[in-house]
N, C-alpha and C positions, 0 to 999 in steps of 0.2 A: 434416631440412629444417624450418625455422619457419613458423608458419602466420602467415598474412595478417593484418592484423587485421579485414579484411571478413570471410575465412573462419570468422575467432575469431566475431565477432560473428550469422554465420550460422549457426553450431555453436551457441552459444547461444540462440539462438530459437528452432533447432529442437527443443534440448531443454527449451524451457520448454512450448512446444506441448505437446510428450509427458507431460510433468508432468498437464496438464489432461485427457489424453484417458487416461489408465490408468486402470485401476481405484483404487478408494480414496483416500486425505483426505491430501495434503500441507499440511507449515503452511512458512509464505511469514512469517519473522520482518523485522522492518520497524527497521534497521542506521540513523542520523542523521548517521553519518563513515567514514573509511574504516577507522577504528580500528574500530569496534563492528561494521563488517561483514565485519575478517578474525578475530574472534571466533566470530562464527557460522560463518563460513566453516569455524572448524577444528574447532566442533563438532558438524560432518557436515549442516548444514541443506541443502538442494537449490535453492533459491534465494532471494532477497532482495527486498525491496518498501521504496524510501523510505518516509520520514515526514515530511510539511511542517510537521506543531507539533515536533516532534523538532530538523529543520534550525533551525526559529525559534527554539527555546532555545537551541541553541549559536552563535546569533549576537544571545541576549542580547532578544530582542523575542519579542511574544505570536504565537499562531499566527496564518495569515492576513494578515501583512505582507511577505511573502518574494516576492522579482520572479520571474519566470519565469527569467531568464537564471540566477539564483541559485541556483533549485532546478537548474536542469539543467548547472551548472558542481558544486553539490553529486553529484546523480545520476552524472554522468564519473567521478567519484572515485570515487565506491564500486563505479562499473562496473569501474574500473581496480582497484580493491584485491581482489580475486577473480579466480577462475575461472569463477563462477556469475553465472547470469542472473538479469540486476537488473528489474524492474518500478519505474515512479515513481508518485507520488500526483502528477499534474498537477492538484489542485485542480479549478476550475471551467475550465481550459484556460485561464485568465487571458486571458480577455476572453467580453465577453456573447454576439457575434456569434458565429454557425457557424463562420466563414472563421477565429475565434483558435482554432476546436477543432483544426479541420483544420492549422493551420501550428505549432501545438502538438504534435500528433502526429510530425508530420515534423522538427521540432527534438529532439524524444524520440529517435529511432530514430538520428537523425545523431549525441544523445551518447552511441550505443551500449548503449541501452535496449531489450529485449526485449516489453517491454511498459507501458503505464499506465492511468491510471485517471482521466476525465473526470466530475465529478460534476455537480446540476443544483440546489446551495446557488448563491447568487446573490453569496454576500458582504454582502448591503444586510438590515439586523439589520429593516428596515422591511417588509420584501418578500423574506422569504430563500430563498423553490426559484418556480425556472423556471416558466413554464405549461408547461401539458402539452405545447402544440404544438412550444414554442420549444424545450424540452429533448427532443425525440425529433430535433426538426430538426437539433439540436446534433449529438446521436450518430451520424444519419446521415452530417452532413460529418466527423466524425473517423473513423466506419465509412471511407467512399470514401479517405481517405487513407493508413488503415494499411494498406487494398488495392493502395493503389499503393506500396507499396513491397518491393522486393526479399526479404525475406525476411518471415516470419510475423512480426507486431506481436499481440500478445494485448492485447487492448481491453478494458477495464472501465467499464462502464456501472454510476454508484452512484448509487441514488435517496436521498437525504438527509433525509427528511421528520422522522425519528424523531430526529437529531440536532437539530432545529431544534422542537424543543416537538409535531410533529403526528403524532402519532401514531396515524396513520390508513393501517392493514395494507390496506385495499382499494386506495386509491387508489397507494400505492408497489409493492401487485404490479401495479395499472394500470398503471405507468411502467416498472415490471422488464420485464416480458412488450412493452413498446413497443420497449423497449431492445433485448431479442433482438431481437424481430421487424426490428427494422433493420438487426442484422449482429453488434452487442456479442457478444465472447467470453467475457464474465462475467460475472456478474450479481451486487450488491453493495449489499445496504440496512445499511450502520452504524448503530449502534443498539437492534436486533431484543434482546429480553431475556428472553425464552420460547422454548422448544424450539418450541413450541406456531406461535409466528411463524416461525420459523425453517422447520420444515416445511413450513408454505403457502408460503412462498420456494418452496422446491426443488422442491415439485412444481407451481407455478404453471409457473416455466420450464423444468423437465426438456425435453428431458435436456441443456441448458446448464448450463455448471459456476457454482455457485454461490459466495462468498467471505466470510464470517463474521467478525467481530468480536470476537474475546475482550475483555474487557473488567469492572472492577468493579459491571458493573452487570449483570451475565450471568453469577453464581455457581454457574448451575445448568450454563451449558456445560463439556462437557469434551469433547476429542479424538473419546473411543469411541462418548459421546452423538452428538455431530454427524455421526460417521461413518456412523452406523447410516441417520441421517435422508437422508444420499447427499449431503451438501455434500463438495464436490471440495477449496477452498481454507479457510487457517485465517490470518486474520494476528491484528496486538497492536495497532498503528495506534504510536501516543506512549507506547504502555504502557513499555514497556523504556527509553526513552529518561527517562522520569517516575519510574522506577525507579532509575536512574543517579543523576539528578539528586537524587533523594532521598534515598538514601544518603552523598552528595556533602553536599549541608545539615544531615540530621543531625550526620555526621563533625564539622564545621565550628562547628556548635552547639556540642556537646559539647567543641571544642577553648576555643570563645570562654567560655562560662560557666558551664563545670566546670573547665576547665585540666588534664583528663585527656584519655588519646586510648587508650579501650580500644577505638574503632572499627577501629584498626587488626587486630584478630580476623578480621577481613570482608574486607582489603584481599586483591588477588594478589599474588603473590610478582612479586618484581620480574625472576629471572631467569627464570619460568613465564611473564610477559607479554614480557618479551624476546622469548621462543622463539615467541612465538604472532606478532609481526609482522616475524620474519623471512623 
């Protein structure tokens, strides 16, 4: 007998849940199509997390220009290109107000998203994170909304200070710990580049699962490090996608102003990629 696809999509929630509540560090690699996310898919990852600078490369513009409906017509598809439960980067819920966190959420969950991630950047390079009031106010109306829905929504509350120049560890675990205490099922400061940060994370909100950043500016992270520290989640954000794309450039380089093409060393085989999106 075929399953539902309510069923499908409550089977997957619940197993993203369980992801966050076991012991030990799952990494949550971050797919831009649904090609890159039946790659992961086939090499055993356990579940997926868009990328919104990821999607905005492969539609050719910078990050931070991508509509809501866009990212979550992106997000369907990579819900659909698996078995595994997808998590989205809803940016800032795309819009200022509470009420765009909250109908943000619920358009999530309708394109058959297990979960997202609400941040409290503003977008306005003038004024870029929330007040404190307004960004916990935020969290709470997207809190009450993944509550009303049907099946588990795993919510991620991301303090963004450290991406936006302020790199000020007290005041972001103020906003982490605001963030649980309103309901957020994850806690999430991109940016962090010390173990040292990283730590006062996890134990400010323990025992809330935490979600870390790999990233080139965090040399010192690795897997066994973070695991130790008691972070739950691991993602790359646009790393893999920045990856792609750069491999892609060089190739292209090398083709234009060498007129050689030993990138082809690096390419997949073309019946190994076959088999991988059958």
């Amino acid at each position: 007998m075929n399953t539902s696809p309510n069923n499908q999509q409550a089977a997957k929630a619940q197993t993203f849940k369980a992801l966050h509540e076991r012991t030990g560090l799952f990494v949550i690699p971050n797919p831009w199509d649904a090609g890159s996310a039946k790659m992961l898919a086939a090499l055993g990852f356990e579940a997926l997390a868009t990328t919104s600078a990821g999607l905005a490369y492969a539609l050719g513009r910078p990050d931070g220009s991508v509509s809501r409906d866009e990212a979550l017509e992106n997000s369907r598809a990579i819900v659909e290109a698996t078995s595994l439960p997808v998590a989205a980067d809803l940016e800032n819920g795309y819009g200022d107000d509470s009420e765009a966190c909250a109908e943000t959420i619920l358009l999530a969950a309708k394109a058959g998203l297990a979960g997202g991630s609400i941040e409290d950047a503003t977008g306005n390079a003038e004024d870029p994170i929330y007040s404190f009031e307004h960004s916990v106010a935020r969290i709470k109306a997207a809190v009450k909304a993944a509550r009303s829905l049907p099946d588990p929504f795993m919510l991620t509350a991301r303090a963004e200070n450290f991406l936006h120049g302020r790199t000020d560890l007290k005041d972001t675990i103020r906003r982490l710990e605001a963030y649980a205490d309103a309901g957020a099922d994850v806690l999430y400061a991109p940016g962090l580049t010390t173990l040292e940060e990283v730590d006062a994370v996890v134990r400010a909100v323990s025992p809330k699962p935490v979600n870390v950043l790999l990233s080139v500016n965090s040399p010192d992270f690795t897997l066994d490090a973070l695991a130790k520290l008691g972070v739950r989640r691991v993602s790359v954000g646009s790393l893999l996608a920045r990856v792609a794309y750069g491999s892609f450039f060089t190739a292209a380089q090398e083709l234009q102003q060498k007129g050689t093409f030993n990138f082809v060393e690096n390419a997949i085989g073309y019946v190994d990629i076959n088999k991988m999106f059958k």
